[in-house]
C-alpha positions in Angstrom: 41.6 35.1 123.0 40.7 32.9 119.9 43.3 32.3 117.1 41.8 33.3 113.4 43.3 32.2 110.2 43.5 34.8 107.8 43.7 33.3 104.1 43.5 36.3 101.5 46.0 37.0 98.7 45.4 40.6 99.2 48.4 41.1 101.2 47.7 44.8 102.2 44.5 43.7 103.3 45.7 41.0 105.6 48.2 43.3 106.8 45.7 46.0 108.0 43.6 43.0 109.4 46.4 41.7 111.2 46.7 45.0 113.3 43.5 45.6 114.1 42.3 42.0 115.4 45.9 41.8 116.8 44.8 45.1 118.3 41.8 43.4 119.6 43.5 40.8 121.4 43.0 37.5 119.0 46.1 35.6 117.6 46.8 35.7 114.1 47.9 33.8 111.7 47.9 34.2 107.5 47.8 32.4 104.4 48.1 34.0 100.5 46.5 31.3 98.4 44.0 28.5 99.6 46.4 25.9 99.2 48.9 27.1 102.0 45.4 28.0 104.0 43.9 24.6 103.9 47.9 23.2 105.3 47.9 25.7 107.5 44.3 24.5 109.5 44.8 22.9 113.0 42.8 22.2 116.4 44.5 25.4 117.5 42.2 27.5 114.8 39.2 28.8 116.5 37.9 31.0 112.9 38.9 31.6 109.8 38.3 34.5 107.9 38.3 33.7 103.6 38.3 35.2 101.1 36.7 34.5 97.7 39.2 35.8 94.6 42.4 33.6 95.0 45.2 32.0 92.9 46.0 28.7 93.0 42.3 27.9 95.0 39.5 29.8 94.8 38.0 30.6 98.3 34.9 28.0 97.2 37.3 25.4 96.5 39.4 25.6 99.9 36.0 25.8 101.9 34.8 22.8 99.9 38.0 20.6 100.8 38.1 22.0 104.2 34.5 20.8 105.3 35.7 17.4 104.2 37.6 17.2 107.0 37.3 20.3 109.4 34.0 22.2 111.2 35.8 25.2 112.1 33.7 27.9 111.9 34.5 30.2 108.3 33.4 33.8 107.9 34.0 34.8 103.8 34.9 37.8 102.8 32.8 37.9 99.6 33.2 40.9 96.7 30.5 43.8 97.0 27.0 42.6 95.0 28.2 39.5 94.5 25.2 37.4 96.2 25.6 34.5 94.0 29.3 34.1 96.0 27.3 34.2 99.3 24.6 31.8 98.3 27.0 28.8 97.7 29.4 29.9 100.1 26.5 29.4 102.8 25.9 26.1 101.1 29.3 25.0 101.1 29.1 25.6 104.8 30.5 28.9 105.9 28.8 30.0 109.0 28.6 34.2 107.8 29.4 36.2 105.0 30.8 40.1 105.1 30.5 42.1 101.3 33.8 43.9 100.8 34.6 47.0 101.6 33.8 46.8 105.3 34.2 48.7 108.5 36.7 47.5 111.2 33.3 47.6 113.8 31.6 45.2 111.3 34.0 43.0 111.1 34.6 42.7 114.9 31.3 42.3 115.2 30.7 39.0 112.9 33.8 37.8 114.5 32.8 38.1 118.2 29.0 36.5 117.1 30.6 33.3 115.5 32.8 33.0 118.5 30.1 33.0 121.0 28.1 30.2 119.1 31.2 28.4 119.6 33.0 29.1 122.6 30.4 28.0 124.5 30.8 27.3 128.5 31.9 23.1 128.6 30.6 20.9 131.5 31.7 17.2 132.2 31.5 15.8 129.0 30.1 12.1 129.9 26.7 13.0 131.6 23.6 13.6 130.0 22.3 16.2 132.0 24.9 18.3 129.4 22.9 17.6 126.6 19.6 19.7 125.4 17.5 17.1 124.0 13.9 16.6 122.2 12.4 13.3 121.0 15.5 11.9 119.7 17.5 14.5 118.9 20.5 15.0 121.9 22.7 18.3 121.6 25.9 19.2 123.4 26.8 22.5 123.3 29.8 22.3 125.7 31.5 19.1 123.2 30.0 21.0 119.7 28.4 18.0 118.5 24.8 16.8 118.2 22.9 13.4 117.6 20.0 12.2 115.7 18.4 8.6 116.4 22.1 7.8 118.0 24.3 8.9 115.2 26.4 11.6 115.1 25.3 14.8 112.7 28.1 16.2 110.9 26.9 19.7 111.6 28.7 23.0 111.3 29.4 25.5 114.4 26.0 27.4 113.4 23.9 24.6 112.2 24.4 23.3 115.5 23.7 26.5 117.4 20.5 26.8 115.2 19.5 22.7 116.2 20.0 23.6 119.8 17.4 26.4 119.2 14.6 24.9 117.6 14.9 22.2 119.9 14.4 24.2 122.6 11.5 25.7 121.0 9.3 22.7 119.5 5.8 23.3 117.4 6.6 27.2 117.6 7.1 29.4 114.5 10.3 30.8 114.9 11.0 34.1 112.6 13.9 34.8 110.0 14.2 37.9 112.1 14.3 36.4 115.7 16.6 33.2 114.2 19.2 35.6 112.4 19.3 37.9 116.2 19.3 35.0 118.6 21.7 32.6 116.5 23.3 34.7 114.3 24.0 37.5 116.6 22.8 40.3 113.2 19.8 41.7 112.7 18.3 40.7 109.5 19.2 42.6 106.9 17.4 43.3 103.4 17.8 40.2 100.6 19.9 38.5 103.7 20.3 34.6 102.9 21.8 33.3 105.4 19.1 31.8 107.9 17.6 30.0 104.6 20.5 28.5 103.5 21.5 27.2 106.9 17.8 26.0 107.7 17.9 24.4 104.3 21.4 22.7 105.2 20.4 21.7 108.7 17.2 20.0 107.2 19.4 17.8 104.7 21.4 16.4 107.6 18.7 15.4 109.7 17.0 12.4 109.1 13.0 12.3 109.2 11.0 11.4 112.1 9.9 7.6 112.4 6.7 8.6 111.1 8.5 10.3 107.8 7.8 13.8 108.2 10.6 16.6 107.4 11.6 17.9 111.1 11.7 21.3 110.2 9.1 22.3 108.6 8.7 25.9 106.4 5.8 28.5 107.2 6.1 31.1 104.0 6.3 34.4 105.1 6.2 33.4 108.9 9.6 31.8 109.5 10.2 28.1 110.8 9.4 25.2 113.1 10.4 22.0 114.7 7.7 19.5 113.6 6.6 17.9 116.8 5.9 13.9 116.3 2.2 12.6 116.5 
């Protein structure tokens, strides 16, 4: 099973969370500031689960310094109403968000969605057939990474699972609601962010087609779509 890394200073928190995902089957491990969380991030991490509200490095901070260097997939455990948290948080990278307090079923739930984005099934890495590709954008879910025009994308877990879906659905207009169910894993819920922001950060790292054209291209109140080249 995967290994999360909690990083929350609220110790009686990360206690109860360590039984119940310990319960679950997934390898824990903890951090009480996002200093010691940030040291604490290895290969061997598969999620980590952060919290906003901490000493020493607030949970926008540690997220900020750990996409520097690491794609590891982070849910954040954001305070109840506090939308402006989620909103950069999503910028910053986090793949998901979960308002505090929350059910041990919802948070399983997030957890297990992230994880199959990621854990995806890995064929021989050196042979093209492994990659989904359109015009010249290649994807490879079994190494996690994706290129555009050759070069590597610096994409997160999600922002690569929602590439690997457009491209396999060119010049159609793809719903918030169908994106947030089929990449996501949630159904979309009321004043939900999260597809927007990951759209919007997925079309920043993507370069324009040769003809200059934005490749994903915004349909207001219908959803989005892979611009198809003339």
């Amino acid at each position: 099973m995967a290994h999360i890394l909690l990083i929350d200073d609220d110790t009686e928190l990360t206690s109860l969370l360590k039984e119940v995902l310990t319960y679950e089957g997934f390898t824990i491990s903890e951090a009480n500031d996002g200093e010691s969380g940030l040291a604490a991030v290895n290969k061997d991490i598969d999620l980590i689960l952060l919290d906003v509200m901490m000493p020493k490095l607030n949970g926008m901070d540690t997220l900020k310094r750990l996409r520097e260097n690491w794609q590891t997939p982070v849910l954040m455990l954001t305070a109840k109403g506090e939308e402006i948290d989620r909103v950069i948080g999503l910028e910053l990278g986090a793949d998901d968000y979960l308002p505090k307090p929350f059910s041990d079923r919802e948070l399983l739930a997030r957890i297990k969605a992230i994880l199959r984005r990621t854990q995806t099934q890995s064929a021989p890495a050196n042979k093209n057939s492994d990659a989904i590709e359109y015009m010249d954008i290649k994807v490879y879910p079994g190494k996690q990474e994706a290129y555009c025009q050759e070069q590597l994308l610096e994409l997160t877990t999600t922002e690569l699972a929602l590439l690997a879906h457009f491209i396999q659905h060119p010049g159609e207009t793809l719903t918030k609601e169908a994106l947030s169910l089929d990449v996501l894993g949630k159904r979309l819920a009321a004043f939900d962010r999260a597809i927007d922001m990951h759209v919007s950060n997925l079309r920043k790292k993507l370069p324009d087609t040769l003809s200059g054209k934005s490749r994903i291209k915004t349909l207001r109140g219908r959803g989005y779509l892979l611009v198809e080249e003339d």
